[in-house]
C-alpha positions as CSV (number, residue, x, y, z in Angstrom):
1,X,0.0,0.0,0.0
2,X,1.6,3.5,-0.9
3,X,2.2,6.0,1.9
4,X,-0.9,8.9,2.3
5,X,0.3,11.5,0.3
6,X,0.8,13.9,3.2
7,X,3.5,11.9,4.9
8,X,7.1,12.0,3.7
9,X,7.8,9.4,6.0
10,X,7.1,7.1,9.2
11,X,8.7,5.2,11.9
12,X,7.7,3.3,14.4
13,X,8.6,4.7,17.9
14,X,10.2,1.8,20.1
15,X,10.6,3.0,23.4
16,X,13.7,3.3,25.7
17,X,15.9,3.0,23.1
18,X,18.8,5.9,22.7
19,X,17.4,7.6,19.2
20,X,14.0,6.8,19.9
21,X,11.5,10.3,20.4
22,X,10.1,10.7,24.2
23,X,8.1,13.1,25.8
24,X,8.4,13.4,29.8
25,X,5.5,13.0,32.2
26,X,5.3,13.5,35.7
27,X,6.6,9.7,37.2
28,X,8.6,8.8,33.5
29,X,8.8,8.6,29.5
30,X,6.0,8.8,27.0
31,X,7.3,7.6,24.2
32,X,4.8,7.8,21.1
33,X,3.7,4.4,19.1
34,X,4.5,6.4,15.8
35,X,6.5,9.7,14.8
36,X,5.5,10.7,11.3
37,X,7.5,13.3,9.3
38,X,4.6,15.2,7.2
39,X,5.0,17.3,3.4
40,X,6.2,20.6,4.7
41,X,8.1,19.3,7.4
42,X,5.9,19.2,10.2
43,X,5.8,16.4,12.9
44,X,2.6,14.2,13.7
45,X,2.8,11.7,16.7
46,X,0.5,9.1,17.5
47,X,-0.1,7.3,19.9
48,X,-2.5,4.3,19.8
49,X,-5.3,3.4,22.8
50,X,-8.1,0.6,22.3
51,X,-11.7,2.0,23.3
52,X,-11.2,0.6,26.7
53,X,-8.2,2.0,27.7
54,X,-8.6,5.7,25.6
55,X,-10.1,7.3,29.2
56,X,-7.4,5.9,31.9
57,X,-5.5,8.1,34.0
58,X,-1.9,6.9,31.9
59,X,-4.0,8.2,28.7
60,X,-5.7,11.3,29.6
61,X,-1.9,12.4,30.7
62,X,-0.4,11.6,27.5
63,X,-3.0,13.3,25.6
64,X,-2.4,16.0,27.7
65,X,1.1,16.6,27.4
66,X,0.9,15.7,23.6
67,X,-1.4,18.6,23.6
68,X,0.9,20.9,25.2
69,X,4.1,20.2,22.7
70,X,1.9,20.4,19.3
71,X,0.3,23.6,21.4
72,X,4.3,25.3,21.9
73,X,5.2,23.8,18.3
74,X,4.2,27.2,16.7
75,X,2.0,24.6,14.2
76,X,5.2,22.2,13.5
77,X,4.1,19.4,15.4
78,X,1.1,17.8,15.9
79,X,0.1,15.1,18.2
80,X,-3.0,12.2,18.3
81,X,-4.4,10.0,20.6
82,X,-6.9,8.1,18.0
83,X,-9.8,6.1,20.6
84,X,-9.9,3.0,19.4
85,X,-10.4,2.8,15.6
86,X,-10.9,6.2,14.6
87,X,-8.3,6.6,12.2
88,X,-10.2,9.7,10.5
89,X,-8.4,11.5,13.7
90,X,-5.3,10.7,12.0
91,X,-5.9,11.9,9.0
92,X,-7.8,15.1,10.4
93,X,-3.7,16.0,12.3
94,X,-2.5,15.0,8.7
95,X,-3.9,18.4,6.6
């Protein structure tokens, strides 16, 4: 399957590993399930939470902090939490 057009690239974000991207939360790491490198050169993470798990303390506190970098980015990054299957939230951070 081709790429979506608006991504130059993606990796796949494995955590605790020396080049791999990390955000810090209050107790440790957040490292994001995905960092995309979008046309124009801006930055989408994602991070993926089944339905169940979308409204736990862990996640609301990664959403939130995600929130805060795309919000200080200056519109360079953006960040996603999709709940579930909603991949239309991706795509929505894409344009």
């Amino acid at each position: 399957m081709p790429p979506h057009p608006a991504v130059d690239f993606w990796v796949r974000n494995v955590e605790r590993r020396p080049e791999s991207f990390w955000l810090q939360t209050y107790t440790d790491k957040f490292y994001p399930d995905f960092v995309c490198q979008l046309a124009g050169g801006r930055t989408l993470l994602v991070e993926y939470k089944s339905e169940t798990l979308w409204s736990n303390d862990d996640s609301r506190e990664k959403r939130a902090l995600g929130k805060l970098w795309s919000d200080l980015s200056a519109g360079q990054c953006r960040f996603v939490v999709p709940k579930g299957k909603d991949y239309g939230a991706i795509a929505e951070q894409m344009q």
